[in-house]
C-alpha distance (Angstrom), angle and dihedral (degrees) to the residues before:
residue distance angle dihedral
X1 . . .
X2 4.05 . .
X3 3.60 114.0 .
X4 4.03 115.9 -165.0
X5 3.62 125.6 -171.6
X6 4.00 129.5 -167.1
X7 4.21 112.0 -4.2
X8 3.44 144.8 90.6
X9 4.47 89.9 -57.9
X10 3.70 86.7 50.1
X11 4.04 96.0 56.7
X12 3.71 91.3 35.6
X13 3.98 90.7 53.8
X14 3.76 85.9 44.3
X15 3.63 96.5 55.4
X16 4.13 94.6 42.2
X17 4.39 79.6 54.0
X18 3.67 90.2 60.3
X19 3.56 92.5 54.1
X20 3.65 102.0 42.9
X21 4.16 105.4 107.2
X22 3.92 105.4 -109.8
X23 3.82 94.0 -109.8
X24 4.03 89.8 65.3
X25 3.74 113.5 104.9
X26 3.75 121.4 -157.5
X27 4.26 82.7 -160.6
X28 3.58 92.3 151.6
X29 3.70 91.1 53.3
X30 3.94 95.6 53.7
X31 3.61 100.0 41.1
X32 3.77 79.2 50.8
X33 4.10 87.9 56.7
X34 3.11 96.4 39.5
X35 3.70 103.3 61.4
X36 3.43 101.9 20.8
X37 3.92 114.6 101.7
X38 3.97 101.4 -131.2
X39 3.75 121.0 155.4
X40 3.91 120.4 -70.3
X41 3.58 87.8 -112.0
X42 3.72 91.9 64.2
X43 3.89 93.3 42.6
X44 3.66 85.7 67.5
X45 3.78 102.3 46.6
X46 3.47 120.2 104.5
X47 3.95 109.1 -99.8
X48 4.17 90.8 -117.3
X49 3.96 87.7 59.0
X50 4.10 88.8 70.6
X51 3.77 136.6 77.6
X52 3.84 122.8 -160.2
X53 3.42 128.0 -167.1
X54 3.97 132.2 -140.0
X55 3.79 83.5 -0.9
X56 3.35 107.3 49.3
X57 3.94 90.7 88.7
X58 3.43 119.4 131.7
X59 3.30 122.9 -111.0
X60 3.63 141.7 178.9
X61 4.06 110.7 -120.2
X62 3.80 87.7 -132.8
X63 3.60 122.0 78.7
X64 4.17 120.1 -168.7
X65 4.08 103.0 -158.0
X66 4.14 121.4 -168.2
X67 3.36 108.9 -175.6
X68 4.33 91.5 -154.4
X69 4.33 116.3 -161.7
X70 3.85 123.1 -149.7
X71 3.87 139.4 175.7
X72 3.60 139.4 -163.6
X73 4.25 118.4 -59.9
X74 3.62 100.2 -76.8
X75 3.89 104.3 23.5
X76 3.71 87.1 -86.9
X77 4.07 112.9 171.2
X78 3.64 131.4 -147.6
X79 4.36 127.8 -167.5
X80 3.05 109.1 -96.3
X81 3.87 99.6 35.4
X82 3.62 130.0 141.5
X83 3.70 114.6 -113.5
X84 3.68 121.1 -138.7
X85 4.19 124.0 177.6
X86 4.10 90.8 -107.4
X87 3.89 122.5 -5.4
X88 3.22 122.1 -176.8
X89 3.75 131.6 -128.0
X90 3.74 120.5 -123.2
X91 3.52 89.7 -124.4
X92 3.51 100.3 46.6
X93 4.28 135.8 82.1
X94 3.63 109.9 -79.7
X95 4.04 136.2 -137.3
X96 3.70 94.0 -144.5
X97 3.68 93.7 65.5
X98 3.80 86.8 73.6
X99 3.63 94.8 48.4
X100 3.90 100.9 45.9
X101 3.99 75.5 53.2
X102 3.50 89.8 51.2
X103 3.99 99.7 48.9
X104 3.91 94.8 37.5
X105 4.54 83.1 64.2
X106 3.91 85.7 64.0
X107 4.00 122.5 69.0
X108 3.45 104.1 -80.9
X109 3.84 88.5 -162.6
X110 3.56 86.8 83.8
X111 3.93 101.9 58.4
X112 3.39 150.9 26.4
X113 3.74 120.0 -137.8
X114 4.34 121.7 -137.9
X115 3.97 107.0 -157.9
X116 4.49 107.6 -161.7
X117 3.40 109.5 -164.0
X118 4.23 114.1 -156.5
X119 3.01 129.0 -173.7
X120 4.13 141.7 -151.0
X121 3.65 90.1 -138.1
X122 4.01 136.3 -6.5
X123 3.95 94.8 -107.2
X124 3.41 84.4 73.0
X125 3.54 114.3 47.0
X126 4.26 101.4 81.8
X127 3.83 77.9 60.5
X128 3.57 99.9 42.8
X129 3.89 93.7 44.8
X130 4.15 90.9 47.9
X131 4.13 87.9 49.8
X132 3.76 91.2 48.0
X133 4.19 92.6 48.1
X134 3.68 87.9 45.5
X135 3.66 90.7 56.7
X136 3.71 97.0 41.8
X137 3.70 90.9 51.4
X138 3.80 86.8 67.6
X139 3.82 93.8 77.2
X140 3.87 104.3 40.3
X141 3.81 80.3 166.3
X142 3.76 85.5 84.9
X143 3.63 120.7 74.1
X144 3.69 94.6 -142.2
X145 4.24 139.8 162.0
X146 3.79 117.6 -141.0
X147 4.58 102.0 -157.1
X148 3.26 93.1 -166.0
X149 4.46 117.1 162.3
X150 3.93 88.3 -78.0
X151 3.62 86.3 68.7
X152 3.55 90.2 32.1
X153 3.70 86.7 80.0
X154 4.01 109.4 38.8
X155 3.87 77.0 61.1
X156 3.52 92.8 56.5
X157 3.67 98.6 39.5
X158 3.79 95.2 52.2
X159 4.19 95.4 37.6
X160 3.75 90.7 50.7
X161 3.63 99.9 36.9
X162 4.01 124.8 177.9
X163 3.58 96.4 -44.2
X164 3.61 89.3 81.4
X165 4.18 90.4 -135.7
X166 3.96 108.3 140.4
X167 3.43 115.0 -123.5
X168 3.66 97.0 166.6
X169 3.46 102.2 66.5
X170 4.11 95.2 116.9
X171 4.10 89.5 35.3
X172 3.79 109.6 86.8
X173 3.55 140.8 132.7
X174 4.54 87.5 -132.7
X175 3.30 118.1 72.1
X176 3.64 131.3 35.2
X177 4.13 100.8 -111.1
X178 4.02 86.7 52.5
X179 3.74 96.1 47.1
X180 3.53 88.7 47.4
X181 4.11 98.2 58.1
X182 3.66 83.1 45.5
X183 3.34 86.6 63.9
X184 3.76 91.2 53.4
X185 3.67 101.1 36.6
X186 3.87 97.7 56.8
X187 3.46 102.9 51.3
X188 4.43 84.3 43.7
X189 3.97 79.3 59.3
X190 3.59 91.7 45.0
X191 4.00 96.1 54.1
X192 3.56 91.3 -121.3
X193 3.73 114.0 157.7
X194 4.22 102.4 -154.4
X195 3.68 125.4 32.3
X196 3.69 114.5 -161.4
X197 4.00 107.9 -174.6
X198 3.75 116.3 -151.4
X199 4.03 124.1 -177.3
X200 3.71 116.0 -140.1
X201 3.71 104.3 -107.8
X202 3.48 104.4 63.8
X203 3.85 131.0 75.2
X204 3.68 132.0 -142.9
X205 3.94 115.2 -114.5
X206 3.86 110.9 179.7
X207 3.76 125.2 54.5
X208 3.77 91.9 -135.8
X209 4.20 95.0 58.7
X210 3.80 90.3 106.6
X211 4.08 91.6 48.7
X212 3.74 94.8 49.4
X213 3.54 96.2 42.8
X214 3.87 94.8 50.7
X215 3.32 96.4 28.7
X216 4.02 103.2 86.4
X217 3.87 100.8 35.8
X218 3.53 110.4 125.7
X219 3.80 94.8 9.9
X220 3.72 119.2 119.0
X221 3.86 124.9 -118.1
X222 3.95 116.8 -172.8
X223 3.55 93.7 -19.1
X224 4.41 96.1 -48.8
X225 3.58 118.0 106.6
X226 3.74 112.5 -130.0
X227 3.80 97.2 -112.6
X228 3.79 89.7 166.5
X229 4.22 142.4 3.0
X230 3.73 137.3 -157.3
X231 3.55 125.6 -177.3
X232 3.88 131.3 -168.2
X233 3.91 137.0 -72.6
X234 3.87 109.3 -124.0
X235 3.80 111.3 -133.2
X236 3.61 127.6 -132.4
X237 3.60 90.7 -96.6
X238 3.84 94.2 50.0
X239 3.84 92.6 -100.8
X240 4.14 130.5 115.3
X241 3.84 94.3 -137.7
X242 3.80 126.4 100.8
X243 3.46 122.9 -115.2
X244 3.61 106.2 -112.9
X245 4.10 130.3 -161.0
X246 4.33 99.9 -129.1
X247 3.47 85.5 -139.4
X248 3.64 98.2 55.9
X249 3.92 89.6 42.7
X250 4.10 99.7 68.1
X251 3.61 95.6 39.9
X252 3.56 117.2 116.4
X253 3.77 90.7 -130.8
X254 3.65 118.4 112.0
X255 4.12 94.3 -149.3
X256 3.73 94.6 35.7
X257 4.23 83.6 58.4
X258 3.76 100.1 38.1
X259 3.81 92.0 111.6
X260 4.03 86.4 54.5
X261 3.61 89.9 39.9
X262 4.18 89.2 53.7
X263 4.17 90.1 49.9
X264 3.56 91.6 49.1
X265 3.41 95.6 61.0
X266 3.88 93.2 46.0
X267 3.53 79.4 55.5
X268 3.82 94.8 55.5
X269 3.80 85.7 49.1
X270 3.60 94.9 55.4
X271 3.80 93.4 49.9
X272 3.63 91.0 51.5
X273 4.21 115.7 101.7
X274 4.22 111.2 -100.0
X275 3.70 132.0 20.7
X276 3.68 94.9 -95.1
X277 3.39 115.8 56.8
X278 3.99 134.9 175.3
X279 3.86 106.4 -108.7
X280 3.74 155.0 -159.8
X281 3.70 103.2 -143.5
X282 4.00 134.3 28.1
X283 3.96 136.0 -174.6
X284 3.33 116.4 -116.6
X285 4.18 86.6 -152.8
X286 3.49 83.6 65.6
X287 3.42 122.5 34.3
X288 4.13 148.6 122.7
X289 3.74 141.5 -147.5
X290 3.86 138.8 -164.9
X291 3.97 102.7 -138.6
X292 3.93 85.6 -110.3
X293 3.44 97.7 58.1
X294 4.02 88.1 46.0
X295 3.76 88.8 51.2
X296 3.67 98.4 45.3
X297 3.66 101.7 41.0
X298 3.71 130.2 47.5
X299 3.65 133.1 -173.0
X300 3.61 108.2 -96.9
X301 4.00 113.5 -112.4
X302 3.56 106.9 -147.6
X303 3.74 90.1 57.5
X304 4.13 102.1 101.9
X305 3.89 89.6 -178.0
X306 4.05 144.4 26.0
X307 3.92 89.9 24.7
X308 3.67 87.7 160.4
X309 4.08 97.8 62.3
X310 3.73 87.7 30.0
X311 3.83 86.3 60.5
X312 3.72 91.6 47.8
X313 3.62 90.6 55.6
X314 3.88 93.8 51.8
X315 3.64 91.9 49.4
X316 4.21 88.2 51.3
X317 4.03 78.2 53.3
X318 3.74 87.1 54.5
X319 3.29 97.2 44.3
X320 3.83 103.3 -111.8
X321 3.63 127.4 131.8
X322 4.34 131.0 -129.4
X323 3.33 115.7 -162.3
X324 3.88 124.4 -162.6
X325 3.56 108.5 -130.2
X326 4.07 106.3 -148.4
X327 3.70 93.5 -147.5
X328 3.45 106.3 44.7
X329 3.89 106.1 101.2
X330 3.98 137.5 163.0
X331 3.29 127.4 -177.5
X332 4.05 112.4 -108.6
X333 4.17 110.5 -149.2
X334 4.10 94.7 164.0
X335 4.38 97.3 171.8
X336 3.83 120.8 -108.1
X337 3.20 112.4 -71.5
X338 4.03 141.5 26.0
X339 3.67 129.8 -96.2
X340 3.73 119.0 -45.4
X341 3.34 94.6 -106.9
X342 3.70 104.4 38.5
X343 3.86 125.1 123.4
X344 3.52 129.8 -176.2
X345 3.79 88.5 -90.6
X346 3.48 94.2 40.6
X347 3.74 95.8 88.4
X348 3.92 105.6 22.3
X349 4.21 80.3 63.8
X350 3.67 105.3 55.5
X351 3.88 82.0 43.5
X352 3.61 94.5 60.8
X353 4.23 88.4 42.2
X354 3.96 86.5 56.4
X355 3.53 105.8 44.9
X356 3.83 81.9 49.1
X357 3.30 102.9 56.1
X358 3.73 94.7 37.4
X359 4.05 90.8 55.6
X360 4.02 79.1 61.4
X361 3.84 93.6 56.1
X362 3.74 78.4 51.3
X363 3.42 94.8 59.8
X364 3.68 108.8 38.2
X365 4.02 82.8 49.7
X366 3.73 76.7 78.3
X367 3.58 98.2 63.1
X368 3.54 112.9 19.3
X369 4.01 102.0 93.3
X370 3.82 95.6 -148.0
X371 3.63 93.0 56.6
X372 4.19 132.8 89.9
X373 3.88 93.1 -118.3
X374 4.17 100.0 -131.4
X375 3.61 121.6 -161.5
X376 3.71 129.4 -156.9
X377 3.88 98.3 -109.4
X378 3.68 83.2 59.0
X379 3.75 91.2 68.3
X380 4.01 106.4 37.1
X381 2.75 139.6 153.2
X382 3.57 91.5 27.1
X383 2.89 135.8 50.1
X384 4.06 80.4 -16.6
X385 3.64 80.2 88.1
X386 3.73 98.7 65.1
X387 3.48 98.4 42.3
X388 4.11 96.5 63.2
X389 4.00 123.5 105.9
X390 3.68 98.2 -100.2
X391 3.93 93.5 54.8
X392 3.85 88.9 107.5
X393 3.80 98.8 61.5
X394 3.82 90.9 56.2
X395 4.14 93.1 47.6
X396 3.55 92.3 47.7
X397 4.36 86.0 55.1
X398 3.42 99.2 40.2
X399 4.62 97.7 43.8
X400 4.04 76.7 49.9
X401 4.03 89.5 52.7
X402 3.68 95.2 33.4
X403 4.33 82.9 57.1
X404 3.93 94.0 -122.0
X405 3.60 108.6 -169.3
X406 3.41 106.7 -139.8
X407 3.58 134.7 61.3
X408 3.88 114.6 -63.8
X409 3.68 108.5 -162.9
X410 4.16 84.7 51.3
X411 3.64 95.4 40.9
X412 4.01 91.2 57.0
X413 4.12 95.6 38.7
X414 4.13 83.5 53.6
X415 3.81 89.8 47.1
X416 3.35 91.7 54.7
X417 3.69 103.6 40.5
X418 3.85 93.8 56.0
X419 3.45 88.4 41.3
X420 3.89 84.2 73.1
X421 3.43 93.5 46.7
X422 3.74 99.3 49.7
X423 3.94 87.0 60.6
X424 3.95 95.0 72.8
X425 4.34 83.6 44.1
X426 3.93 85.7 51.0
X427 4.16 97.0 51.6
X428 3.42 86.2 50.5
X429 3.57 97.4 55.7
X430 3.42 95.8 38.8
X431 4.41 91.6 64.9
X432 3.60 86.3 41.4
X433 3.74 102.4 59.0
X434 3.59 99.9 65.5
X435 3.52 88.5 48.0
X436 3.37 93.4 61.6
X437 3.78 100.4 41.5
X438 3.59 85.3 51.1
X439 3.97 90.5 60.4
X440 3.40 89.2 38.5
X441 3.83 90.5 57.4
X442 3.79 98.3 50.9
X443 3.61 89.9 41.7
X444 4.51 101.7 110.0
X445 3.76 89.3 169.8
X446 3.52 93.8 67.2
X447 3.76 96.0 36.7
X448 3.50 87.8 57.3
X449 3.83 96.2 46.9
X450 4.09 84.2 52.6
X451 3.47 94.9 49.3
X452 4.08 96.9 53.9
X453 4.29 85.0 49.3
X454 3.77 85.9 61.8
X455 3.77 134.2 111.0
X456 3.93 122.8 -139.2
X457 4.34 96.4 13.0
């Protein structure tokens, strides 16, 4: 860091101040005074008498992150890949088009935008990162970051360090938990003081999305503090309910009725007094965080599927707060289809292996004295539902309807067995992600590195 006082850089970054818009944060510059140790001379100076360096870029204290998933030209599939709901192949159309559309109609003065690129298998990811920088560089009016493997690994090298100790084991561009705390540990590294995660197939509607999503974080509402928010996926047909099958809907089933299970809560939430309301459930298409809940929460990595409720559940543990926001609304436009290597199983298992394991974190909130201890009740109807005693019964009927190939009874014994062993993996992750956000946070070298991989600084 260079720090300048008085001269012709001082006036000159004077000057550029007064013409910043007020909604421009130089964040990286004050965390940068405030914990660096300069002389008491410069502690006193007015913030317009100093120069920095590599870090003195602007940036906008908002950062929009879409975590975007591709596979090999054609859809081709490997063993061993990792399966997303709808990658999609380098040489095919792509949803993000739409959205970078979408975000370059609002003022782009007012945040920065963090592009992930993951990958079904690492053959693919040179082409996947060159397709997503192509794209990008259609809409230069965006000041925008593509993290792409390359950067992947000057994260790894400087958050692991010579020691050899890993770090990085829950930040990876596979698998949706470890995409996700990407998405939360850049923009921590970047100073940025809201995180509003996007995925790549939906496209935003009203001018005012980044306002109402930002808006509320860190405000109080009945005595909470708004840790987090989520808002709702518009439908095709402009509503926020779930099409449902009305056979599916009045069986007794629990996982044939999840879809009417999931619009009965948005139901509750509608009835509910204000337009931001504490909730149960979140989308992880469409959801905000504080920079402390970012850094004190992580998205648990042996969760293969619902990471978004999952993380909800975690920060409950924590005691933080997410708050659905009534108003806040993008439009969902996921393609036709499901994952490439999805069945009619596929889904309906990892289901029954999260609900599992997350009625464990239930219980061992119960004991563990560090913990928020969370009760069902808390979390109905959804996924409250999922998470009672009799959960088993109705996965055992509907893996037996769905045609599930292997053997039930052994399939849900397993599930819950390592569902009890995953707990004692999960405490330890959970005291070692603020760690490593912390380090992350103090970490200039790596800010800087960031910052000269970005478009429009």
């Amino acid at each position: 860091m260079c720090l300048v006082r008085g001269g012709k850089r001082a006036s000159l970054l004077q000057r550029r101040t007064r013409t910043r818009p007020p909604d421009l944060t130089h964040s990286i510059f004050k965390r940068r005074l405030d914990h660096a140790a300069v002389g008491a001379p410069f502690r006193n100076a007015p913030v317009t008498n100093f120069c920095m360096l590599i870090s003195a870029v602007m940036l906008p204290s908002t950062c929009v992150v879409v975590p975007t998933y591709w596979s090999r030209a054609g859809g081709a599939s490997c063993a061993g890949d990792a399966v997303y709901d709808h990658p999609t192949a380098v040489d095919a159309p792509s949803t993000l088009d739409a959205l970078l559309e979408s975000l370059e109609k609002l003022d782009t003065r007012t945040f920065y935008l963090l592009i992930l690129v993951a990958v079904t298998g690492a053959d693919v990811a040179r082409d996947a990162e060159a397709r997503v920088r192509d794209l990008v560089a259609g809409y230069p009016g965006v000041t925008s970051l593509v993290f792409g493997p390359s950067t992947l690994q000057v994260l790894r090298e400087r958050l692991n360090g010579e020691a050899g100790e890993d770090r990085t084991s829950f930040l990876d561009l596979a698998r949706y938990p470890k995409i996700r705390n990407l998405q939360l540990a850049i923009p921590l590294t970047l100073g940025s003081q809201a995180i509003v995660a996007l995925d790549d197939d939906e496209i935003v509607t009203d001018s005012a999305f980044l306002r109402k999503a930002t808006e509320p974080l860190g405000t109080s509402i009945d005595g909470r503090v708004v840790d987090g928010l989520s808002g709702y996926y518009l439908q095709d047909d402009g509503g926020i309910l779930l099409r449902i099958d009305p056979d599916k809907s009045r069986s007794p089933n629990i996982f044939d009725r999840k879809a009417s299970i999931m619009n009965a809560a948005t139901e509750m939430l509608q009835r509910d007094p204000g337009d931001i309301v504490l909730t149960p459930f979140c989308f992880g298409g469409n959801m905000e965080f504080t920079p402390e809940l970012a850094a004190s929460v992580g998205f648990d990595p042996q969760i293969t599927r619902g990471e978004d409720i999952d993380y909800l559940i975690n920060a409950r543990l924590e005691g933080k707060n997410i708050f659905m926001r009534k108003d806040l609304r993008i439009l969902h436009r996921p393609p036709a289809g499901g994952s490439y290597q999805d069945a009619s199983w596929s889904k309906l298992e990892q289901d029954v292996m999260r609900f599992t394991y997350e009625r464990e974190k239930l219980l061992i909130s119960q004991t563990v004295p560090d913990l928020r201890p969370l009760t069902v009740e808390e979390l109905m109807p959804y996924p409250g539902e999922f998470l009672s005693d009799n959960h088993e019964e109705d996965a055992r009927e509907a893996l037996s309807a769905a045609r599930y190939p292997e053997d039930i009874d052994g399939f849900l014994r397993h599930t819950t067995e390592t569902a009890r062993e995953k707990i004692d993996e999960y405490l330890r992750f959970r005291t070692s992600w603020p760690n490593v956000t912390a380090r992350l946070r103090d970490d200039a070298g790596l800010r800087d590195k960031l910052l000269s991989r970005m478009r429009g600084v």
